[in-house]
C-alpha positions in Angstrom: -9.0 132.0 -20.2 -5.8 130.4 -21.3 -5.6 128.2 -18.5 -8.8 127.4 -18.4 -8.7 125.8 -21.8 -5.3 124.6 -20.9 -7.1 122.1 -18.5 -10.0 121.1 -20.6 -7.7 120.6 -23.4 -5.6 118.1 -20.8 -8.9 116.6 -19.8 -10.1 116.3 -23.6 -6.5 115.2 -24.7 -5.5 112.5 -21.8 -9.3 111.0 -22.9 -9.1 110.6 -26.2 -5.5 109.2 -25.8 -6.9 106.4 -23.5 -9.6 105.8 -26.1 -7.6 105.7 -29.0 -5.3 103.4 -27.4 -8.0 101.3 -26.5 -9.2 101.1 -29.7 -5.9 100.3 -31.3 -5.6 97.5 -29.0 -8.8 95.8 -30.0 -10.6 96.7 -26.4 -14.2 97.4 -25.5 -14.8 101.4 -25.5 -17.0 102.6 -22.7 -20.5 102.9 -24.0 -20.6 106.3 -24.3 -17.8 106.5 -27.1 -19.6 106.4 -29.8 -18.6 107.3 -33.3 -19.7 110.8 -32.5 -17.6 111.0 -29.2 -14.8 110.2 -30.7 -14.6 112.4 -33.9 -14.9 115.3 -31.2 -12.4 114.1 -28.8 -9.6 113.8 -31.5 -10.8 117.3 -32.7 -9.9 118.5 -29.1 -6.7 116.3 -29.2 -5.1 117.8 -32.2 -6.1 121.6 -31.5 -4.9 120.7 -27.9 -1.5 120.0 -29.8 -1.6 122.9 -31.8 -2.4 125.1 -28.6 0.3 124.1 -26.7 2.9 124.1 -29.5 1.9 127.4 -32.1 -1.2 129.2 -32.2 0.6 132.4 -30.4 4.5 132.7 -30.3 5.1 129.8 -32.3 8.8 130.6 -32.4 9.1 131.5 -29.1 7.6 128.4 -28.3 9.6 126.1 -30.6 13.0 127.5 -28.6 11.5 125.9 -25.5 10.8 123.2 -26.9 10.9 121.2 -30.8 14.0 123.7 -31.1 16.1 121.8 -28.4 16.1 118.5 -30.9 16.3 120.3 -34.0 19.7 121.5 -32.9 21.1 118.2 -32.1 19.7 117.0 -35.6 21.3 120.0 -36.8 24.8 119.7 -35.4 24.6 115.6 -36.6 23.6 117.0 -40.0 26.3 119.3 -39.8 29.4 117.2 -38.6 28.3 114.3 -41.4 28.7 117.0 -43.8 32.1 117.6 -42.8 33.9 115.5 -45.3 36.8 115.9 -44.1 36.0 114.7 -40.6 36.0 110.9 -42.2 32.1 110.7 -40.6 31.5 107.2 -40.8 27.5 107.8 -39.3 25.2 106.7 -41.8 21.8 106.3 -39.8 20.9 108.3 -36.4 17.3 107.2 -34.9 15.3 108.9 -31.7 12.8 107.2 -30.4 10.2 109.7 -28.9 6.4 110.6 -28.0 4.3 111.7 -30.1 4.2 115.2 -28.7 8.4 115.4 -29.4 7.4 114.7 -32.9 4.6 117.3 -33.2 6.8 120.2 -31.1 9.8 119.3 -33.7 7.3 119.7 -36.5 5.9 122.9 -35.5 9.3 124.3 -35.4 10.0 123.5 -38.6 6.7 124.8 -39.6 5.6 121.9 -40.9 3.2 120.4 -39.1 -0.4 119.4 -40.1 -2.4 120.0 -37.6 -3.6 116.3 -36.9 -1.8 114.0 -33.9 0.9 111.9 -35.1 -0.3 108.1 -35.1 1.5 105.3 -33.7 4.8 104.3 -35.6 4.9 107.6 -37.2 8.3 108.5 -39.0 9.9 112.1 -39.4 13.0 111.5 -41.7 15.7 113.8 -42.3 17.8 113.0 -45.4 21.3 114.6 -46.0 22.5 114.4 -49.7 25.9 115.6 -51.1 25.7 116.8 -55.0 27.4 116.9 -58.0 29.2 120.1 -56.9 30.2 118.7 -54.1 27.4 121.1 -51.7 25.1 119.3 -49.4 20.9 119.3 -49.2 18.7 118.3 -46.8 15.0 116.7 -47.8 12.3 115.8 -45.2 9.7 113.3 -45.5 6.7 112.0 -42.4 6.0 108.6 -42.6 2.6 108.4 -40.4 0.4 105.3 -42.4 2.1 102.0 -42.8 0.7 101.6 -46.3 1.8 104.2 -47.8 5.4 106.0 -49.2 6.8 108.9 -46.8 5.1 111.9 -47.6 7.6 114.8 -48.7 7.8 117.8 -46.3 9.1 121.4 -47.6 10.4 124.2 -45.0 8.6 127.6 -45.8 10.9 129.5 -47.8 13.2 126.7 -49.4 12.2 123.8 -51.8 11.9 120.3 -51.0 15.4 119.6 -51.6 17.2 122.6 -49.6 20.5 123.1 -49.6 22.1 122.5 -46.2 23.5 125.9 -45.8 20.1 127.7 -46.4 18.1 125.1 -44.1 20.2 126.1 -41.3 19.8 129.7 -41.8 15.6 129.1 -42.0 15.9 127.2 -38.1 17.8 129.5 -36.9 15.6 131.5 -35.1 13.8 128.3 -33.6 17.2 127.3 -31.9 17.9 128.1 -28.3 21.1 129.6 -27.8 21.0 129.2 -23.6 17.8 127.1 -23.1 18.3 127.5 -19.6 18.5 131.5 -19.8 15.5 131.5 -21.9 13.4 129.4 -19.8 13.5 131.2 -16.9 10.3 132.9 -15.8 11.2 136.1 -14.9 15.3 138.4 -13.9 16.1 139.0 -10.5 15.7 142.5 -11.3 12.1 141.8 -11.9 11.4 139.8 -8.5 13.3 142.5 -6.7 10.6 145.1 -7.9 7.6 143.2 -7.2 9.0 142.1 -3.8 9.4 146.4 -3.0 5.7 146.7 -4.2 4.5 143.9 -2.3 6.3 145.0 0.8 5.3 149.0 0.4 1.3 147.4 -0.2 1.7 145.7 3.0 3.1 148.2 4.9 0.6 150.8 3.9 -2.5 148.4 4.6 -0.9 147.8 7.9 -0.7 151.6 8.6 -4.3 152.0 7.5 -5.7 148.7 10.0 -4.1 150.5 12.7 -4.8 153.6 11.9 -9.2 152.3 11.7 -8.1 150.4 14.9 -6.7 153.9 16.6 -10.2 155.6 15.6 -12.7 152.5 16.8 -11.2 152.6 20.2 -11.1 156.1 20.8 -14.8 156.1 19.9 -15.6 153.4 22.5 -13.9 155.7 24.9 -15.5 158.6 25.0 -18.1 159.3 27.4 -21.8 159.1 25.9 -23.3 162.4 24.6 -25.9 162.9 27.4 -25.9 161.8 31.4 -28.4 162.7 34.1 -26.7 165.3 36.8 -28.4 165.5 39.9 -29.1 168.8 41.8 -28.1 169.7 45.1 -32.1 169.4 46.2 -32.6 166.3 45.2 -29.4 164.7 47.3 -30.6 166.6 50.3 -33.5 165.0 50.0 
C-alpha cells in the first residue's frame, strides 16, 4: 500500500509543482485547474512531503536524510563557538530545494506541514552571552512581507543554549551514513540466498519427480487387450 501511494503522491506532487510554478510565473493553467484542482493538489503536495520525510520513523528517516545537513550546520555552529579558534565566519548560506529544507525541518521537528514557498529562509542564529555560554535561535522566513517567524526545538526554548541543542539532534545525526543506508548485511543475503537455493532445489526434485510418474503411466500397457484363441488362427 506504501508504494502505491508513494507513486500517486509522486504523480500528485510533480503536478501541482508544474502548476504552481506556472502560476507563479504568470502562465495560462490548463483548463482543468481550477481553484478547486488546485487546493487538492497542494493538499497531496504537502502530505506527499510529510510522507516521505515523518509520518513513521521520523528519526530514522531524518538520519538518512535532513540529519546529513544538520550535522554540517552543527559542526559550523560548533567551531564558531570555539573562541579560541580566532573564527572569523560570520555568515554561512546553502542554497537548496525545497525538499532539503522541509527534510532539515522534520529533523528538527519543526516543520509545519505545508511546502516551503519560493525564496523561503531557514536561519540558524548563534549568540554568545553575558557568561560567556553560547545559544542557538531559529527563525523560517517563507513570505516576503513579513518578519522571520521564530522556530523552537521540542524540549528547549526558543533561545537554547548551544550545548543542550546539540544533545536534542543528536539522535537525528548519522554517525556512518553509509553503514546506515545500506539495505540489508551480508549475513542477511547469505540466508535468503540458502532459502532461495533449498526452494529451488526442492521444486526441481518435485518437477522431476511428477515428470518420473507421467511417463511411467504412458508406458504401461492398457488395462484390457483382445487375445486370440488357437481356433480362431486355425481358421
Amino acid at each position: 500500500p506504501s508504494s502505491v501511494y508513494s507513486g500517486f503522491a509522486y504523480w500528485a506532487s510533480s503536478v501541482a509543482h508544474r502548476s504552481i510554478m506556472s502560476q507563479a510565473h504568470k502562465m495560462d493553467l490548463p483548463a482543468w485547474v481550477t481553484p478547486d484542482v488546485m487546493t487538492r493538489l497542494k493538499q497531496l503536495k504537502d502530505f506527499g512531503f510529510e510522507f516521505l520525510f515523518g509520518i513513521h520513523n521520523r528519526v530514522e528517516k531524518a538520519r538518512l536524510q535532513g540529519g546529513v545537513l544538520l550535522n554540517h550546520i552543527r559542526k559550523n555552529l560548533t567551531k564558531a563557538a570555539n573562541v579560541s579558534a580566532h573564527q572569523n565566519l560570520k555568515l554561512l548560506a546553502y542554497s537548496a530545494h525545497d525538499t532539503t529544507l522541509v527534510a532539515l525541518q522534520m529533523a528538527l521537528d519543526v516543520y509545519n506541514k505545508i511546502q516551503a514557498p519560493y525564496a523561503s529562509c531557514h536561519l540558524f542564529e548563534l549568540y554568545q552571552e553575558d557568561d560567556g555560554n553560547f545559544s542557538v535561535e531559529m527563525f523560517f522566513r517563507n513570505e516576503s512581507g513579513k518578519e522571520p517567524f521564530p522556530l523552537t526545538i521540542p524540549g528547549c526554548q526558543h533561545k537554547c543554549p548551544l550545548q543542550r541543542f546539540l544533545e536534542l539532534t543528536d539522535p537525528v545525526v548519522p554517525q556512518d551514513w553509509e553503514q546506515e543506508c545500506q539495505v540489508a548485511s551480508s549475513v542477511h543475503d547469505t540466508e535468503l540466498f540458502v532459502g532461495l537455493a533449498v526452494c529451488g532445489s526442492i521444486l526441481l526434485l518435485l518437477i522431476i519427480l511428477l515428470l518420473t510418474v507421467l511417463f511411467r503411466i504412458q508406458s504401461q500397457p492398457p488395462g484390457y487387450r483382445h487375445v486370440s484363441n488357437d481356433g480362431e488362427e486355425q481358421a
